[in-house]
C-alpha positions as CSV (number, residue, x, y, z in Angstrom):
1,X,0.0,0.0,0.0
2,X,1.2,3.5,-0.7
3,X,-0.5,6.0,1.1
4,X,-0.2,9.7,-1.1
5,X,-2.3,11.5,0.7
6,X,-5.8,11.2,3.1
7,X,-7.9,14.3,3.0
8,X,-9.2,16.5,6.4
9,X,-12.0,16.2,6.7
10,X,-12.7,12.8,4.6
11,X,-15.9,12.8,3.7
12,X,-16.1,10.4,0.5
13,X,-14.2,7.4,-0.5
14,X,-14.5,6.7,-4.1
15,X,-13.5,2.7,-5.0
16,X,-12.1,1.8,-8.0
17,X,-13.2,-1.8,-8.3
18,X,-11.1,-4.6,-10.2
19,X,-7.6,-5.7,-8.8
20,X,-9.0,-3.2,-5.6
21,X,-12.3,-4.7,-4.1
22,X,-11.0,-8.1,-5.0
23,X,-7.6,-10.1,-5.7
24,X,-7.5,-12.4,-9.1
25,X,-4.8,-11.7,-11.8
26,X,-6.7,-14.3,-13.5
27,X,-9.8,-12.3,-14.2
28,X,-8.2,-8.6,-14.2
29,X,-6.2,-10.3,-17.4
30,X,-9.3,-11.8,-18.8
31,X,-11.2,-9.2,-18.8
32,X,-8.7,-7.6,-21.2
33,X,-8.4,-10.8,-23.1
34,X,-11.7,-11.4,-23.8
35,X,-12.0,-8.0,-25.6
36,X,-8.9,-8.2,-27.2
37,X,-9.9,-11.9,-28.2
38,X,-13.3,-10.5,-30.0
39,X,-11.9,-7.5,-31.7
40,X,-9.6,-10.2,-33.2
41,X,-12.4,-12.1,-34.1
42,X,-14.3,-9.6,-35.8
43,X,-11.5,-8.5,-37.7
44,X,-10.2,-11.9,-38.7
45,X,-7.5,-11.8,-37.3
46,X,-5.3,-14.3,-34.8
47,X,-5.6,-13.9,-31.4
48,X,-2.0,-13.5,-30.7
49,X,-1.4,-10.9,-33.5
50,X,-3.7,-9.1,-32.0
51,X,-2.7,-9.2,-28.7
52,X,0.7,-7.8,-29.7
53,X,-0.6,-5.2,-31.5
54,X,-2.7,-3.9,-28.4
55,X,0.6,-4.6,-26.3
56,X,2.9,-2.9,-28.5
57,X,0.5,0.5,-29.2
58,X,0.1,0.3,-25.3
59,X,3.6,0.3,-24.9
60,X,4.2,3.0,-27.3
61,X,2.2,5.3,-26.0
62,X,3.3,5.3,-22.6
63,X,6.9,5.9,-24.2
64,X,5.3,8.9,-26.1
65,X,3.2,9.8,-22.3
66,X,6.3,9.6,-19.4
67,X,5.6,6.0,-18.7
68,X,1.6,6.6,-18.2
69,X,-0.7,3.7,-18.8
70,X,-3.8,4.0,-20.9
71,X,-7.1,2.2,-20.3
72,X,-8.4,-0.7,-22.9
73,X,-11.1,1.6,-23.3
74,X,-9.1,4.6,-24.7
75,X,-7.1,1.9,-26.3
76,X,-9.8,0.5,-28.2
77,X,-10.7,4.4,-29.0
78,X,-7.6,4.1,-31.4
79,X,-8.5,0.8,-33.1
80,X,-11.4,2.3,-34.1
81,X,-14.1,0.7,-31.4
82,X,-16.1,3.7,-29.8
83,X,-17.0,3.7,-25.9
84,X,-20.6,2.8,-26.8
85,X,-18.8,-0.5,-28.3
86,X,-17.1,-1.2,-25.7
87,X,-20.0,-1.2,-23.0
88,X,-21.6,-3.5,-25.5
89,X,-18.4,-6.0,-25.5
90,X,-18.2,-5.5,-21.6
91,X,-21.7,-6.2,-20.3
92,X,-21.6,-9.4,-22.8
93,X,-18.3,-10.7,-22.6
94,X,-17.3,-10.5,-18.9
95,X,-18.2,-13.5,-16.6
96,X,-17.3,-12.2,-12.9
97,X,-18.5,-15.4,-11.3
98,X,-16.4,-18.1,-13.0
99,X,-13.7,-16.1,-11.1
100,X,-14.7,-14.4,-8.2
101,X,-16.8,-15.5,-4.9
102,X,-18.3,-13.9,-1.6
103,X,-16.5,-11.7,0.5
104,X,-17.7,-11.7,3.5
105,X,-14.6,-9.6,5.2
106,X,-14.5,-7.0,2.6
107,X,-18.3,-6.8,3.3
108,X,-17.7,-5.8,6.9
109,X,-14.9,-3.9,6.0
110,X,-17.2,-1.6,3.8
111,X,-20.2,-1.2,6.1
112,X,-17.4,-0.1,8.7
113,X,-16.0,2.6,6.5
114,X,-19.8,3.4,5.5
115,X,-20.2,4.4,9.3
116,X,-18.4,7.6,8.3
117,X,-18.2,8.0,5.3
118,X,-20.2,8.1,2.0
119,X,-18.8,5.2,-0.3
120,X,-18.9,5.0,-4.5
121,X,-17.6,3.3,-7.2
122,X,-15.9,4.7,-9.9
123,X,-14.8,2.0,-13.0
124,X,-14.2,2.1,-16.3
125,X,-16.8,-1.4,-16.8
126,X,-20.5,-0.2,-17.8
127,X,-22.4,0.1,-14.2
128,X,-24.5,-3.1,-14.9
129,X,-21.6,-5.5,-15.6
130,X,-19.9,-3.4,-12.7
131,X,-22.8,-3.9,-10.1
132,X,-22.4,-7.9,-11.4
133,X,-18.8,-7.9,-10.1
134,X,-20.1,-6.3,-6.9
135,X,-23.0,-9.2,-6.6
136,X,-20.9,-12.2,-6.5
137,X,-18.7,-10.4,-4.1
138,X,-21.7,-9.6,-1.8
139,X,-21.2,-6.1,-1.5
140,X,-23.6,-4.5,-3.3
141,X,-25.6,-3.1,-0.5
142,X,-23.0,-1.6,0.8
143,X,-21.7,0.6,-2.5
144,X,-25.2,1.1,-3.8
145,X,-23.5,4.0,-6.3
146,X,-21.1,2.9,-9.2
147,X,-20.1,5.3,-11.7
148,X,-19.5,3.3,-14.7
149,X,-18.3,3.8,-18.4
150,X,-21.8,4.1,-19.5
151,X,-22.1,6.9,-17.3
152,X,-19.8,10.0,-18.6
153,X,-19.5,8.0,-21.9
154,X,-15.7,8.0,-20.6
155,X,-12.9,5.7,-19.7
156,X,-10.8,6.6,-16.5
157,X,-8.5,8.9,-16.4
158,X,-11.9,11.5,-16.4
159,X,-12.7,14.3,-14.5
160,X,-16.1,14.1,-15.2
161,X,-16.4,11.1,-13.6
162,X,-14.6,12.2,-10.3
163,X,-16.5,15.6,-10.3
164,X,-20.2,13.8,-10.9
165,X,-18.5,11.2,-7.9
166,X,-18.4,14.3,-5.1
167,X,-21.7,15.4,-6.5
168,X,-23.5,12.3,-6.1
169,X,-21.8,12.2,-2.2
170,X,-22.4,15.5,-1.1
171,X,-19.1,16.1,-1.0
172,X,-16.3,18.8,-2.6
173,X,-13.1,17.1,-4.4
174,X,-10.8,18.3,-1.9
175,X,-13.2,15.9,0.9
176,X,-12.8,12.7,-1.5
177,X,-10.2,9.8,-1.0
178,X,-9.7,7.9,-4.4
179,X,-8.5,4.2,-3.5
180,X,-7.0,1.9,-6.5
181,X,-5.0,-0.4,-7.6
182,X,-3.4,1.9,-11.2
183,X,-1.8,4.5,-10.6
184,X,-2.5,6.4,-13.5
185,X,-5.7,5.0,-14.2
186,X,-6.8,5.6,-10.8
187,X,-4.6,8.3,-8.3
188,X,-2.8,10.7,-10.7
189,X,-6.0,12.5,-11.6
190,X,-7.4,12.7,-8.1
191,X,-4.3,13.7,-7.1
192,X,-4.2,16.7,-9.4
193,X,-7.7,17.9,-8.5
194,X,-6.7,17.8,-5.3
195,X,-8.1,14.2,-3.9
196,X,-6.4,12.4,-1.7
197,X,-5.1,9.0,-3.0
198,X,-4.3,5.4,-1.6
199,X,-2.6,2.7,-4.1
200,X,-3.1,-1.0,-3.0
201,X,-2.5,-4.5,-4.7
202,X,-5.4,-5.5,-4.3
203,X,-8.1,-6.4,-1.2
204,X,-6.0,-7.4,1.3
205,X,-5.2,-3.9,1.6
206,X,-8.2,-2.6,1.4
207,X,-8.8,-5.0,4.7
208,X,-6.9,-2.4,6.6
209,X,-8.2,0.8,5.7
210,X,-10.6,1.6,8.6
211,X,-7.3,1.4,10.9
212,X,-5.7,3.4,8.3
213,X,-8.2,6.3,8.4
């Protein structure tokens, strides 16, 4: 865990959610794969060409950005597969149950936090395939508000999804804690609007965070 910075007063945490609210390399990869797989698919192409050729314009442009990472979803942007595609390919293609499973720890963990604070979910799946993920995990009453790419029509790194996230809380950005496990995908902006910012490797750190705060 590296702590950047925890906001005074805290008033809302904002939860990025896979490879945060749960640990599986094995479905954070697949759910890359699977889109990758299709858009090979539908352009006849083999799976493993295509895979290189995400890779390799992924790699590029962090070498063109100072080491940034972009999403898949601004990825896809530049293979020609608009956002309203890719909520389409998400809410169809990801299976969060043949990987994931209740939580019941990370469910006490979150009605804890919800004690004091107001909790939401900001993600770069469409809300429904999100709130699926948050289902089979078994804590969906306790983040009852997700932010999703259907939502701004925008893949993280967005303000407008951070912004619409304090709204929704009642809170100013300066009062919200953005916890995740990307750095750029999921602190750097925060960060630069003035958010406080926690990275993690995945739930077992997020275990610890009503100590923490």
């Amino acid at each position: 865990m590296t702590i950047y910075s925890i906001p005074k007063p805290l008033r809302t945490i904002i939860f990025d959610i896979d490879g945060t609210l749960y640990t599986s390399a094995a479905y954070v990869f697949e759910q890359v794969d699977a889109q990758v797989r299709h858009l090979a698919h539908i352009r006849g192409r083999p799976e493993d060409e295509m895979r290189k050729e995400i890779f390799d314009f992924r790699k590029r442009w962090a070498a063109e950005h100072g080491g940034s990472k972009i999403s898949l979803g601004n990825t896809l942007i530049s293979f020609g597969i608009s956002i309203e595609e890719s909520i389409l390919w998400r809410e169809t293609l990801l299976s969060p149950e043949k990987y994931l499973k209740a939580d019941p720890r990370l469910a006490g963990v979150l009605e804890e936090l919800a004690r004091e604070y107001r909790l939401i979910c900001v993600t770069n799946n469409p809300v429904a395939a999100a709130r699926r993920t948050l289902d089979v995990l078994g804590v969906s009453d306790r983040l009852p508000d997700i932010i999703g790419l259907d939502t701004c029509m925008k893949s993280k790194p967005a303000a407008e999804m951070l912004h619409l996230a304090a709204k929704m809380t009642g809170a100013v950005v300066e009062e919200c804690l953005s916890v995740g496990d990307r750095y750029d995908i999921d602190l750097a902006l925060p960060l630069q609007m003035g958010m406080g910012a926690i990275l993690v490797s995945g739930v077992e750190e997020v275990y610890s965070l009503p100590e923490i705060l």
